[in-house]
N, C-alpha and C positions, 0 to 999 in steps of 0.2 A: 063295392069297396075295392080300391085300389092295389094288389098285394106287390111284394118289392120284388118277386118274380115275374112280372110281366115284363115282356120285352119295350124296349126303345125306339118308335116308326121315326125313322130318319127319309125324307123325298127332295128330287130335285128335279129337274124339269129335263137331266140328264144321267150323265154320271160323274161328273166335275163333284158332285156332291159326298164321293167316295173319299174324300179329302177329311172330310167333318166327320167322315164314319170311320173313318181311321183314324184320326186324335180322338175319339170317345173310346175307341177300344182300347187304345193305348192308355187312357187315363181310368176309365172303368173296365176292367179287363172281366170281372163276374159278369157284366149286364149282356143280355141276347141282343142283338142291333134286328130290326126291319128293317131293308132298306126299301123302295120303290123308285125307279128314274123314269121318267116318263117319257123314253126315246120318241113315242109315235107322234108326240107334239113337239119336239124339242126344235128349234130353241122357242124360248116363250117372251125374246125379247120384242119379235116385230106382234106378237098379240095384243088383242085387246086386255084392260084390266080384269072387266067384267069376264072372260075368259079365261084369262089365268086364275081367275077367283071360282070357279067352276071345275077348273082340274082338280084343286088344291082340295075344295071340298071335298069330290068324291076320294080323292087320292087319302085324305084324312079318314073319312069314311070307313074302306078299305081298312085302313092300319087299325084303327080304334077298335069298330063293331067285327071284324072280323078276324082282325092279327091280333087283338085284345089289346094293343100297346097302353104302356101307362104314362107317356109325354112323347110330343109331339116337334119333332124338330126340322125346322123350314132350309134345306141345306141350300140355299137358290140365293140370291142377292135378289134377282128378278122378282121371285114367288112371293119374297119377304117384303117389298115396296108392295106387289098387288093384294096379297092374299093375307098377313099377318093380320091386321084390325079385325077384316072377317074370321075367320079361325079365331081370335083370343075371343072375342066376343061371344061367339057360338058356343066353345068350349070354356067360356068362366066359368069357375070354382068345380070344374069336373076333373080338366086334366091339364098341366102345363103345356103349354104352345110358345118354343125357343124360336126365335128368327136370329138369322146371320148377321144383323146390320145393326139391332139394336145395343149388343153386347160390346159391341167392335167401337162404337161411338162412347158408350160407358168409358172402354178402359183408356180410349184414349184424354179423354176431356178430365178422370180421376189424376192422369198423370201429369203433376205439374211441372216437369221439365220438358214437356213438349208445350213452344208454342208459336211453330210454323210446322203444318202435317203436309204433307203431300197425298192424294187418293189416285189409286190409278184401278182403271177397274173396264168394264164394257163401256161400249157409247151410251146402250141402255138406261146402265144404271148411272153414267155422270150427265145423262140429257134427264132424269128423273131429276137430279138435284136433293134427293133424300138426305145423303151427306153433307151436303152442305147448310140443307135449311136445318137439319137437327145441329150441324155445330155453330152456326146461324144465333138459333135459339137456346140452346143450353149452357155455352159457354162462348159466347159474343167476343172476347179479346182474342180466341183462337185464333192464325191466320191460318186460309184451308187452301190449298194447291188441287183444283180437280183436272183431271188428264186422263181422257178415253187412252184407253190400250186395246186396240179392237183387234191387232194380231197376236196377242198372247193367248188366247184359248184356244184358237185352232192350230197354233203351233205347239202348243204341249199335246193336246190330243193327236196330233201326228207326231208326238212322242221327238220333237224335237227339243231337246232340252237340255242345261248342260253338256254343248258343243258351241262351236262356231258361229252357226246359223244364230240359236237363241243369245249367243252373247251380242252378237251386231244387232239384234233387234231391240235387243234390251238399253246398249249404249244408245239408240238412236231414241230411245225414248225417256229416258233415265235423264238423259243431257240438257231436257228443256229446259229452258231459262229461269222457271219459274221454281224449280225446284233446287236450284244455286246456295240456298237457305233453309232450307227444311231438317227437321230434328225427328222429324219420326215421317215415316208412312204406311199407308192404310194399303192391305192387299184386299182390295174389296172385290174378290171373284175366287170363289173357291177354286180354281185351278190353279191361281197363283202359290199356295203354298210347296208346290213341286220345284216354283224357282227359285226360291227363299234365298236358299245361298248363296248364287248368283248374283240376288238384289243385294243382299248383304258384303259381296265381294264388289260389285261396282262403288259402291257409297265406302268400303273399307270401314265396314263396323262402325262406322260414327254416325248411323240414322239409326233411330230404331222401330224394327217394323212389327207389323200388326197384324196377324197372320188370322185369320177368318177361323180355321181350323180348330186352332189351342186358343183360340177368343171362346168361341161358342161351345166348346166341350168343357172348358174348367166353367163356366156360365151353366151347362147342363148341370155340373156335379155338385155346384152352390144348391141350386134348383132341388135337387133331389135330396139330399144332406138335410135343405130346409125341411123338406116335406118328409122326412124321413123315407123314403124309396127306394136307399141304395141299395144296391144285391150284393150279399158277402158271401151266398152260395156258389156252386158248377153251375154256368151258365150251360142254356142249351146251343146248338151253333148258330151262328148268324145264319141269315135268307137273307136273297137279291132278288129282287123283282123288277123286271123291266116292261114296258108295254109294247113294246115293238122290239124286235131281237134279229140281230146280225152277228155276224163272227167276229167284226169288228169292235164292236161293242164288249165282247165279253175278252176278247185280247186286254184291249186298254184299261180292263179294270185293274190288273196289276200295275199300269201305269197309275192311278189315284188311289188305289189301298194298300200298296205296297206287297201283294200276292195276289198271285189268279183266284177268282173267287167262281162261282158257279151262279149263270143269270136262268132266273125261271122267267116263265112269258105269262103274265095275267095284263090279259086286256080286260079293263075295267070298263070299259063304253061299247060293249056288244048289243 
């Protein structure tokens, strides 16, 4: 049986995921976070699916049978197209399985004064088409804007942000034609929530955007509330868990959690 003390396994195929694990803190500040990034593989966009469906498992694994986590949150755009169907399927009616992508499509299609979106996100995930075949199908009148931003993640994780450099990259992307008309957009890559205000000062507050982060964590807190799960106790402190470990890597966590955090190394595939 499930108790409301068990911690939260939050993974991502990095540490872009540290984004999701910071608006869950912020919004449930009792619950313990698990994180996992799986540096040794990372990125897991040029993978196979049947391989990102393999990390995810054991990566699930891990958190479940052995961090005892009591839900499951897919903090990856990438992991969430390959690995979600497997994972909820695996795990029906034992333990909640959240993905990035489904929640974000929710709130935007609930909102009905959005109806031209813009999505900007990896090549990845706009050559998947995920976004578009769910607003496709769930709400057909939408009109949907997709637009790869394939240098917005490696420029936040070189910590350029909030200067110069990221505003000229932003203008040069922000400017497409297509986006002339849009009323909301999708930040579909958990790194984007670092340039939020940015996005928000280029558009001057007249778009509204959709932040992957505070999508998927007020979605966790529905989830748990439902299932009665929420922790009103002293949490114990969060763990970071990486598979592969550099200096680098534990710098930049203060760059997506907003404080240095401490990365442990468990290689899961020994």
């Amino acid at each position: 049986m499930i108790k409301t003390q068990q911690p939260i396994g939050v993974f991502d195929s990095g540490i872009g995921g540290l984004t999701v694990a910071a608006a869950i803190s912020r919004l449930l500040p009792h619950e313990q976070l698990i994180y996992f990034g799986d540096t040794a593989h990372v990125p897991y966009g040029d993978k196979s699916v049947e391989l990102i469906g393999s990390y995810a498992e054991r990566i699930t694994e891990f958190l479940l049978d052995e961090q005892k986590c009591k839900a499951i949150v897919i903090a990856c755009n990438t992991a969430s197209a390959a690995a979600y169907s497997l994972l909820r399927d695996r795990y029906k009616g034992s333990v909640p399985v959240i993905n990035v992508i489904d929640p974000m499509i929710e709130a935007v299609i609930a909102d009905d004064d959005i109806k031209s979106v813009g999505i900007i996100a990896t090549k990845t995930t706009i050559a998947s088409g995920i976004y578009q075949e769910k607003f496709s199908r769930r709400k057909p009148q939408l009109l949907f804007h997709p637009l790869a931003t394939p240098l917005l993640a490696s420029m936040i994780e070189e910590g350029f942000y909030n200067d110069n450099i990221s505003s000229a990259v932003l203008e040069e992307y922000l400017s497409h034609e297509s986006f002339k008309s849009i009323d909301g957009l999708v930040l579909a890559c958990t790194h984007y929530p670092l340039i939020k205000k940015e996005i928000d000062y280029f558009f001057k507050s007249k778009v509204k955007l959709f932040d992957s982060a505070e999508v998927v964590a007020s979605k966790l807190k529905k989830i748990l509330e439902a299932e009665s799960l929420i922790n009103s106790e002293r949490k114990d402190p969060n763990r970071f868990y990486v598979s592969d470990f550099t200096q680098s890597f534990e710098h930049s966590t203060k760059i997506f959690f907003g404080k240095q955090v401490k990365l442990e190394l468990m290689n899961l595939w020994k």
